[in-house]
TILUM-566119 format. One record per residue: x, y, z of N, C-alpha, C, O, CB in turn; residue in three letters. Coordinates in pm, whole numbers, plus 50000, padded with zeros to 5 digits. Each point is the difference from the previous one (the first is absolute). Last residue first. Glycine has a CB too. Layout:
BEGIN
<<X Y Z> <X Y Z> <X Y Z> <X Y Z> <X Y Z> "Ala"> ...
END
This chain:
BEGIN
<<50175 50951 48207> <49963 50091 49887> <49834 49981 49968> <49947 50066 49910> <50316 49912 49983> "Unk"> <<50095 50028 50593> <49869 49915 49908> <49955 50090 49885> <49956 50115 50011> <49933 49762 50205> "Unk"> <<50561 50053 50150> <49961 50102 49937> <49871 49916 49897> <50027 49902 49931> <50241 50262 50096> "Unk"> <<49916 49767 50455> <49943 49927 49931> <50032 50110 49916> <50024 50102 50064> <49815 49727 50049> "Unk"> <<50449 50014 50302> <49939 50180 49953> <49962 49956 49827> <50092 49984 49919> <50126 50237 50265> "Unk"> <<49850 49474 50301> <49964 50021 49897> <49975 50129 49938> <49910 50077 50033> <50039 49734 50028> "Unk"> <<50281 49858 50420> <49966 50132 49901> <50012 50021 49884> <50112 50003 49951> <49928 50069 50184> "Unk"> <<49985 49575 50259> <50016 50048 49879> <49980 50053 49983> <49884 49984 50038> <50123 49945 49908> "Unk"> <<50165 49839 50463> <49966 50043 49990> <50011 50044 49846> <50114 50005 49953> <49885 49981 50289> "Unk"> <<50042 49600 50171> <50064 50096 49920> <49907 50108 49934> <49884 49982 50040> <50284 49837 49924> "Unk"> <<50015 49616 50269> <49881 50132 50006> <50085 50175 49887> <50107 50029 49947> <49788 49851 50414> "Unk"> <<50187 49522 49739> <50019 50110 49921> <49911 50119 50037> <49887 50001 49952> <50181 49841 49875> "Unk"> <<50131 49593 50407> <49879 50141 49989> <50093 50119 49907> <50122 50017 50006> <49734 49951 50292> "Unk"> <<50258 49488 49736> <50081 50143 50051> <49850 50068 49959> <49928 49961 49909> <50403 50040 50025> "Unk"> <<49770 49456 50111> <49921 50045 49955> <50028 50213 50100> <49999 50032 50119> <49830 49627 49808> "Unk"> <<50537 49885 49976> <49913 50023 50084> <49893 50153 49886> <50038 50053 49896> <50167 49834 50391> "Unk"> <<50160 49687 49599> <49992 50073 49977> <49874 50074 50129> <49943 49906 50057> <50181 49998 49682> "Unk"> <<50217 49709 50074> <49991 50016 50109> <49953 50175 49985> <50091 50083 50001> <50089 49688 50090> "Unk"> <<49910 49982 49524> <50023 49918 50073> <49900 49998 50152> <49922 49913 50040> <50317 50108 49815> "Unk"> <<49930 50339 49796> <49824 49932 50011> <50023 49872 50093> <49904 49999 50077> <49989 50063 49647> "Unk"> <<50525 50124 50350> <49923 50079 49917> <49903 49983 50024> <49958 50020 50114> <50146 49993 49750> "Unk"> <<50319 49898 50382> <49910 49897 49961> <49906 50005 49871> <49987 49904 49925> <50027 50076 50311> "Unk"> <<50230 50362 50040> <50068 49893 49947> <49951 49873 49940> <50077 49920 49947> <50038 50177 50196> "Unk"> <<49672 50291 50003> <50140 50036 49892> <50071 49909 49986> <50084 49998 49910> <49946 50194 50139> "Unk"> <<49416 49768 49961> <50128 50033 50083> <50122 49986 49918> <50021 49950 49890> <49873 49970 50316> "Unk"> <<49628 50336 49659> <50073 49859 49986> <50118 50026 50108> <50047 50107 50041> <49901 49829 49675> "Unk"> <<49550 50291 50261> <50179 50028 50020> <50032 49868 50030> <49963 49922 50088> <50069 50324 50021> "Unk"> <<49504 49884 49634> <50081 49923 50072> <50110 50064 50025> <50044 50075 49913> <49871 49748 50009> "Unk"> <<49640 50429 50148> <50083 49983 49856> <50058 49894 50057> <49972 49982 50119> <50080 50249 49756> "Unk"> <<49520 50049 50242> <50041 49934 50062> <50134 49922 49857> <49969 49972 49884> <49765 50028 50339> "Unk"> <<49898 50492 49868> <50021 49909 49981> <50130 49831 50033> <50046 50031 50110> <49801 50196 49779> "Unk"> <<49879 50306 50060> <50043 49912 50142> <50041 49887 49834> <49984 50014 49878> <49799 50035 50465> "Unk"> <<50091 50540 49584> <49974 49838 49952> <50082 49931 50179> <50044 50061 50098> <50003 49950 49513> "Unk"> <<49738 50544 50206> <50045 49893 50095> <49986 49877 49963> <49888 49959 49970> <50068 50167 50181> "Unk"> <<50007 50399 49616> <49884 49836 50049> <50129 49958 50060> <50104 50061 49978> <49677 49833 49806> "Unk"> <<50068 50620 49935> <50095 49890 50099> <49914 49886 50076> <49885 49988 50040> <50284 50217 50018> "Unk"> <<49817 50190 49501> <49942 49930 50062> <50111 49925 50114> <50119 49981 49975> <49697 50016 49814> "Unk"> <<50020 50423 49826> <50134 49938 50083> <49940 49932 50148> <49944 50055 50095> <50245 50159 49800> "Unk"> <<49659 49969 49539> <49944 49990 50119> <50152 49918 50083> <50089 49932 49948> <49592 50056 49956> "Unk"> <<50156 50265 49613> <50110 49916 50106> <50006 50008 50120> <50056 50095 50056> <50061 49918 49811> "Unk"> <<49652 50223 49638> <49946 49931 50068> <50128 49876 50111> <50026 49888 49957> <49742 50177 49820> "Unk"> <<50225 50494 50038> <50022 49826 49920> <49962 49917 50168> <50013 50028 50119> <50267 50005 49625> "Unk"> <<49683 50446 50293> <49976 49947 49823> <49996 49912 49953> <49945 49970 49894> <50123 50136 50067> "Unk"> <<50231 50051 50446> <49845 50048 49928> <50017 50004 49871> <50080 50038 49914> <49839 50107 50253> "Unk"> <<50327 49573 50171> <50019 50084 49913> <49896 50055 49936> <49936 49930 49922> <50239 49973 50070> "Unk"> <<49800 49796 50352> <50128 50056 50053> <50042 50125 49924> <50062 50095 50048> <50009 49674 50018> "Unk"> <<49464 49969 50077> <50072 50053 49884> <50155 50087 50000> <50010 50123 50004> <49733 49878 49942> "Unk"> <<49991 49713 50466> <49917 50029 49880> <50098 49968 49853> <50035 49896 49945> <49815 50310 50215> "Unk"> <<50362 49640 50298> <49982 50084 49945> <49926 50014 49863> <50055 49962 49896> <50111 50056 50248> "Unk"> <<49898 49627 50165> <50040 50120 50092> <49962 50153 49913> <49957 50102 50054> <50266 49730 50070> "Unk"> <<49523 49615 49905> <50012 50138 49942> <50088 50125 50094> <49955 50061 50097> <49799 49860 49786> "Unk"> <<50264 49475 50160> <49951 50141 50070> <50028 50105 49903> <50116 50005 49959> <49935 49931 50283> "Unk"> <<49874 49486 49664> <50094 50199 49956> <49941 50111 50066> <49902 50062 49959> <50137 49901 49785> "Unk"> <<49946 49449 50308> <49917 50116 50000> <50089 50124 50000> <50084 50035 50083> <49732 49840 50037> "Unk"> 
END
């Protein structure tokens, strides 16, 4: 879901500036072993979108 920060950044043209938040869960392989021996690591974070729509 895209939070709206900003309408129209540039008047006249249509670009809207948006921010959202993701989670998610990745493998970290071990260093010595690799996939072998691997455990389950969390991702969190943040995006920001500056759309321009024709």
């Amino acid at each position: 879901m895209l939070f709206p920060i900003v309408k129209n950044t540039i008047p006249g043209v249509n670009n809207p500036r948006y921010l959202d938040f993701f989670g998610d869960f990745v493998f970290l392989p071990s260093y010595n072993s690799g996939y072998e021996r691997f455990i389950f690591g969390p991702a969190f974070g943040l995006v920001f979108q500056w759309r321009f729509v024709g």
